[in-house]
C-alpha positions in Angstrom: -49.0 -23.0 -97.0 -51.9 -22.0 -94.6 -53.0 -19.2 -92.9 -51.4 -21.1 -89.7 -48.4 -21.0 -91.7 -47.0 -17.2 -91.0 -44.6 -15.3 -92.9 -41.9 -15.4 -90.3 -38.8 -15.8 -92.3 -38.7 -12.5 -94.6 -36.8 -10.7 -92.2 -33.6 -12.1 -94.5 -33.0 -10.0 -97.3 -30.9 -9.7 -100.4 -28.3 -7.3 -100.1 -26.1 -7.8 -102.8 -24.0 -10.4 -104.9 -20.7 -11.0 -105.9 -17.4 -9.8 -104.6 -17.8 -6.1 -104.0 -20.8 -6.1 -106.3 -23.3 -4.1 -105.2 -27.2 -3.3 -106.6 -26.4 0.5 -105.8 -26.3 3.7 -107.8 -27.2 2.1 -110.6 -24.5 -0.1 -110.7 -24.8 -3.8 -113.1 -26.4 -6.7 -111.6 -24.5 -9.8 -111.1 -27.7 -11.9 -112.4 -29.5 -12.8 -115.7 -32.7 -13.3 -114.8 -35.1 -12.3 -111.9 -38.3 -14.4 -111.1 -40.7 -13.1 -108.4 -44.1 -14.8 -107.3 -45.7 -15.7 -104.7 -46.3 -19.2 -103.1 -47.5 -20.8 -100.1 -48.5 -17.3 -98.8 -45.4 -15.9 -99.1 -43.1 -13.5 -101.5 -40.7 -16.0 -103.5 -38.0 -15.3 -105.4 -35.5 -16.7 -108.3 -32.1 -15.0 -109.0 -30.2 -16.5 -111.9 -26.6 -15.5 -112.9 -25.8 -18.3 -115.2 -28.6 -20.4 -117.7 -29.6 -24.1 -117.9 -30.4 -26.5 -120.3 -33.9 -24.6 -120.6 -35.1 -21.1 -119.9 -35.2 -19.9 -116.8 -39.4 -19.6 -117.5 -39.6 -22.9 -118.0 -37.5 -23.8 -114.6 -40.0 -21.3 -112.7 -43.1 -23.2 -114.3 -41.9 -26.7 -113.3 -41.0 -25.4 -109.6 -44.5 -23.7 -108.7 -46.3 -27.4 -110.2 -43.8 -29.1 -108.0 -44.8 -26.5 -105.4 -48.4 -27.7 -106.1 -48.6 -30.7 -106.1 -46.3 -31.0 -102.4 -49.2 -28.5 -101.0 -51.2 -31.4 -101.3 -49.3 -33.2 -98.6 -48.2 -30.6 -96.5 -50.9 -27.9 -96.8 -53.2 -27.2 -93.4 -55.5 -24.9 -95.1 -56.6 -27.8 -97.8 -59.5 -29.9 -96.4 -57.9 -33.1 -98.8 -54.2 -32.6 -98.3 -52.5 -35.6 -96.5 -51.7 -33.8 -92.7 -55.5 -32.3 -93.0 -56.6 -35.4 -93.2 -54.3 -37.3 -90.6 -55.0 -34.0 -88.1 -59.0 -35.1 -89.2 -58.7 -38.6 -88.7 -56.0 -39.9 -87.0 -54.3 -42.5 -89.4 -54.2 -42.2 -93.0 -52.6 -45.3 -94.5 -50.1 -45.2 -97.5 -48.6 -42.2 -96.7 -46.6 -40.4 -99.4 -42.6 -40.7 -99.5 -42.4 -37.0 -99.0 -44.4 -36.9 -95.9 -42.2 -39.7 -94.8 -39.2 -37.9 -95.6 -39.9 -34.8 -93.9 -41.4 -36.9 -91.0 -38.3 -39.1 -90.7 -36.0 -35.4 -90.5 -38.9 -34.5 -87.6 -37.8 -36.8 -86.0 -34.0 -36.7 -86.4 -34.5 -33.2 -85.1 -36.6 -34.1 -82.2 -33.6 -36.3 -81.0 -31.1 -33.8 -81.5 -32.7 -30.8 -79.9 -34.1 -33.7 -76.7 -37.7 -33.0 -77.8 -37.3 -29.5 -78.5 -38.5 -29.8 -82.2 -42.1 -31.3 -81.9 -44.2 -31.1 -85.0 -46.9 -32.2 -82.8 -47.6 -28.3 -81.5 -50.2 -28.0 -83.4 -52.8 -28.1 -80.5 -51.1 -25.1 -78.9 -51.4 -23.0 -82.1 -55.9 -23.9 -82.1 -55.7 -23.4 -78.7 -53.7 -19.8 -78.2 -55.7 -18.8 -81.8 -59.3 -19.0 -79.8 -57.7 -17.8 -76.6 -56.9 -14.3 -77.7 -59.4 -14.2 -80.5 -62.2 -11.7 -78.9 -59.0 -9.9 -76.9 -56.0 -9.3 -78.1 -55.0 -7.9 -73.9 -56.1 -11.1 -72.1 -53.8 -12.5 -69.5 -51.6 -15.4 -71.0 -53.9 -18.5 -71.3 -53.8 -20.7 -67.9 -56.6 -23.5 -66.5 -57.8 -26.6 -67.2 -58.4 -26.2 -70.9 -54.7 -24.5 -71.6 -53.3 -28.2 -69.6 -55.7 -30.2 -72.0 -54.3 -28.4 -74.6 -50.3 -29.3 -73.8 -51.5 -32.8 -72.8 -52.3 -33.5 -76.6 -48.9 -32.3 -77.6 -45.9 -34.8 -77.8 -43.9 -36.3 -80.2 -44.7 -40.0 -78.8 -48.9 -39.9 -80.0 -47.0 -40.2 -83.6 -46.0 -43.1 -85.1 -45.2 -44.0 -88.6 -44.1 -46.1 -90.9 -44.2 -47.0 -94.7 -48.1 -48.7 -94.3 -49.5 -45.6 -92.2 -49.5 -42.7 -90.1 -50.7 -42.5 -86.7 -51.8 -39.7 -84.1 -53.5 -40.7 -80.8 -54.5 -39.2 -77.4 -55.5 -36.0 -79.6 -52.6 -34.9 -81.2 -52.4 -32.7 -84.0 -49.6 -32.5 -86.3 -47.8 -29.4 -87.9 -45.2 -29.3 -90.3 -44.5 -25.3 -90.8 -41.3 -26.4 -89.1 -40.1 -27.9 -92.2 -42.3 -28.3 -95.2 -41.2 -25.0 -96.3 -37.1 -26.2 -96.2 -38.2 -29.6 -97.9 -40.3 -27.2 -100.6 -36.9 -25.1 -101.2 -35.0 -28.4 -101.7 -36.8 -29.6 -104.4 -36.9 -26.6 -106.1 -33.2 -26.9 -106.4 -33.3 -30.0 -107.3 -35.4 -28.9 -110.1 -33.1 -26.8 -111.1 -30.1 -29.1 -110.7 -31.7 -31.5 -113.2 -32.5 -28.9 -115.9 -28.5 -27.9 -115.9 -28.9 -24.8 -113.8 -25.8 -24.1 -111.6 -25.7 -20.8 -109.8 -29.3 -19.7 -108.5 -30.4 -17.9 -105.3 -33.6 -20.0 -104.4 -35.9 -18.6 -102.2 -39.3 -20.4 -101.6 -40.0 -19.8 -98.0 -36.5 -20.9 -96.8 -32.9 -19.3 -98.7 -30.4 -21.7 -100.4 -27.7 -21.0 -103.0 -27.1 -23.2 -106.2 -23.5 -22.4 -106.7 -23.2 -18.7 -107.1 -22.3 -15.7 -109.9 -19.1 -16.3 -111.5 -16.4 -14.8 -109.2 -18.2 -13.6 -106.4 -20.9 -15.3 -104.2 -24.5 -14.4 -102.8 -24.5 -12.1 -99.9 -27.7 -12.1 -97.6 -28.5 -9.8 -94.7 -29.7 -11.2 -91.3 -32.8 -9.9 -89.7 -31.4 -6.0 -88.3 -29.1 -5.4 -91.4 -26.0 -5.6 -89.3 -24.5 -8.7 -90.0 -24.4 -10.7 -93.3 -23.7 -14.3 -94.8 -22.0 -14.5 -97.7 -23.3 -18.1 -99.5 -22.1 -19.9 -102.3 -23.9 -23.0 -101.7 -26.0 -24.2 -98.2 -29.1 -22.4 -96.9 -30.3 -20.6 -94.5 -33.4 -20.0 -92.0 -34.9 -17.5 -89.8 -37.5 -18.4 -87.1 -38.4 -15.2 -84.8 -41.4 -14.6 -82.5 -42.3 -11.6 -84.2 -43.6 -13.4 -87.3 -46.6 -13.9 -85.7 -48.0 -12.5 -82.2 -51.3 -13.5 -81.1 -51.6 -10.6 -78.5 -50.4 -7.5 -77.5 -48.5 -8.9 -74.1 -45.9 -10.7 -77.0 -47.2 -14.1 -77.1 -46.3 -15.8 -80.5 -46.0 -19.1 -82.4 -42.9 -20.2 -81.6 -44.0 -22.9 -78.9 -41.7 -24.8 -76.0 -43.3 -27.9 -76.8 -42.2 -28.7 -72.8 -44.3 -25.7 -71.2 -46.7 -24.6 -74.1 -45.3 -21.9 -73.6 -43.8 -19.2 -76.6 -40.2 -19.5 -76.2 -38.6 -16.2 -74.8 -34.9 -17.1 -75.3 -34.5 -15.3 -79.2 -35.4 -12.4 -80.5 -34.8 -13.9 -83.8 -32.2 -17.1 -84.8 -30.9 -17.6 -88.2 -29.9 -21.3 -88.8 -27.6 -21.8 -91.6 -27.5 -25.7 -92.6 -26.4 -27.6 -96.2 -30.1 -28.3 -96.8 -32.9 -25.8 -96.4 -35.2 -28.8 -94.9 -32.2 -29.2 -92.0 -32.0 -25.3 -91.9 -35.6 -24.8 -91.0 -35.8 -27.3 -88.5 -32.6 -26.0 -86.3 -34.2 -22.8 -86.8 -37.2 -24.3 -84.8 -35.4 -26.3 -82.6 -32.7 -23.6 -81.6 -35.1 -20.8 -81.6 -36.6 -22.2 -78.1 -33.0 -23.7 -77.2 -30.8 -22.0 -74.4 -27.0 -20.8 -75.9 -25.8 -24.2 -73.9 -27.7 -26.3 -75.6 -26.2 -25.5 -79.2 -23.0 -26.6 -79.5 -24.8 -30.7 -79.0 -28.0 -29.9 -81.5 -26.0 -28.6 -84.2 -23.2 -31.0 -83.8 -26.0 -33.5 -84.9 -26.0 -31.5 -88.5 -22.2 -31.5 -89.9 -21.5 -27.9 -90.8 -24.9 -26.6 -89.4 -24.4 -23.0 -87.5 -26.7 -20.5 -86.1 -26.6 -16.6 -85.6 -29.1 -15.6 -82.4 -30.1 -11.9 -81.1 -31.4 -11.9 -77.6 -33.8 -9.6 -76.4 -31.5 -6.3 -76.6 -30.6 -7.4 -80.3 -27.1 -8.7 -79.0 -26.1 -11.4 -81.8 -23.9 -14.3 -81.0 -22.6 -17.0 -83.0 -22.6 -20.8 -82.9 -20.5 -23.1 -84.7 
């Protein structure tokens, strides 16, 4: 959605679909139809294996205007989307239902993970941006300017409501936590209204509508050595690697409590019935300790989580 808005999450892959059906060796396809694009900065992606009430075209042109018209909301990159202009100003009033709705999950998430989710970040990202823009080997940031910079971050300088959002004491809100989940949802819900019942949707974030008849949708996890098998839910991948700012491994995957990039994960794979809930435990659990899991994700019914620490040992939750 911006170019603050890095392309961390195409370390899951596609490795197949359907029982035992493999694309290998020339071997049949378990879809009908294959849509790729690209959208919000990223590589998207439409598998169908079953049709709709219209053609699959059709379904792809109505997703990228929905796609559209919600990058006028969520966009950072857009001088007149609704967050660059509350980031510019401070308050804009009326807000839109979807920034509501995602804002309203924020904060569900913030709860859950005891403040570990903070859309409010967003300082930290200007900040470690300018820091290591003339060297890319400069110690990690430190001083008066680097406290200034966590002071503005906290989930308290927002307020909202249905009449307006706020941000004080200079807070500056991100949604790349999110907006691309919320984005994958209505996609299927797109889909779901045009009579579409087994598609791999992935815009940003992976979720299965249904599956291929008789098997399912298998998708790797970052390292190709485990796999998910999904005929329905989604899933999200946060790792540090999606973006480094500098060669000593700093990267944009803050602890909102130290400004610090979290260090726990290599890379954590959230796996959620929504893509909107999936991309936020991703977030949340990326800068989480193993024994804080088991409470955050009992906050999301069915919600688990794959994570590889630093010598790509991957572990399981829930």
């Amino acid at each position: 959605m911006t170019e603050a808005m890095p392309n961390r999450r195409r370390v899951l892959t596609l490795f197949a679909i359907g029982a035992g059906l493999a694309c290998l060796g020339g071997a049949p396809l378990a879809w009908e139809h294959e849509w790729r694009g690209e959208a919000m900065g990223a590589q998207v992606r439409l598998l169908f294996a079953g049709g709709g009430s219209v053609a699959p075209e059709q379904a792809v042109a109505e997703i990228m205007a929905e796609i559209e018209r919600l990058e006028q909301i969520f966009s950072l990159s857009r001088a007149d989307s609704e967050i660059a202009r509350l980031n510019a100003e401070g308050i804009i009033s009326a807000p839109s239902l979807d920034f509501l709705t995602v804002l309203n999950l924020c904060e569900r998430a913030y709860r859950a993970s005891d403040g570990l989710f903070d859309p409010t970040v967003q300082p930290l990202w200007d900040f470690y941006i300018r820091w290591y823009r003339s060297d890319l080997d400069r110690a990690p940031p430190n001083g008066p300017d680097f406290e200034a910079a966590r002071r503005r971050v906290g989930f308290g300088k927002l307020a909202f409501d249905s009449e307006r959002i706020a941000l004080r004491d200079g807070a500056r809100l991100t949604l790349n936590g999110v907006a691309q989940g919320y984005v994958t949802d209505r996609g299927v819900e797109i889909l779901k209204r045009l009579g579409f019942e087994r598609v791999l949707v992935d815009l940003g974030e992976m979720r299965a509508l249904g599956a291929p008849e008789k098997g399912y949708w298998t998708v790797d996890l970052p390292g190709k050595r485990n796999a998910v098998q999904l005929s329905g839910g989604a899933l999200a991948t946060s790792a540090g690697s999606g973006m480094i700012f500098a060669h000593n491994g700093d990267h944009h995957l803050f602890d909102p409590r130290t400004g610090r990039p979290a260090r726990e994960w290599s890379w954590l794979t959230a796996q959620a019935r929504s893509a909107v809930v999936a991309d936020a435990l991703s977030t949340a659990l990326f800068v989480a300790p193993a024994e804080q899991f088991t409470a955050i994700l009992s906050a999301f019914p069915g919600a688990s989580a794959w994570a590889a620490d630093a010598g790509q040992t991957v572990r399981r939750f829930g």
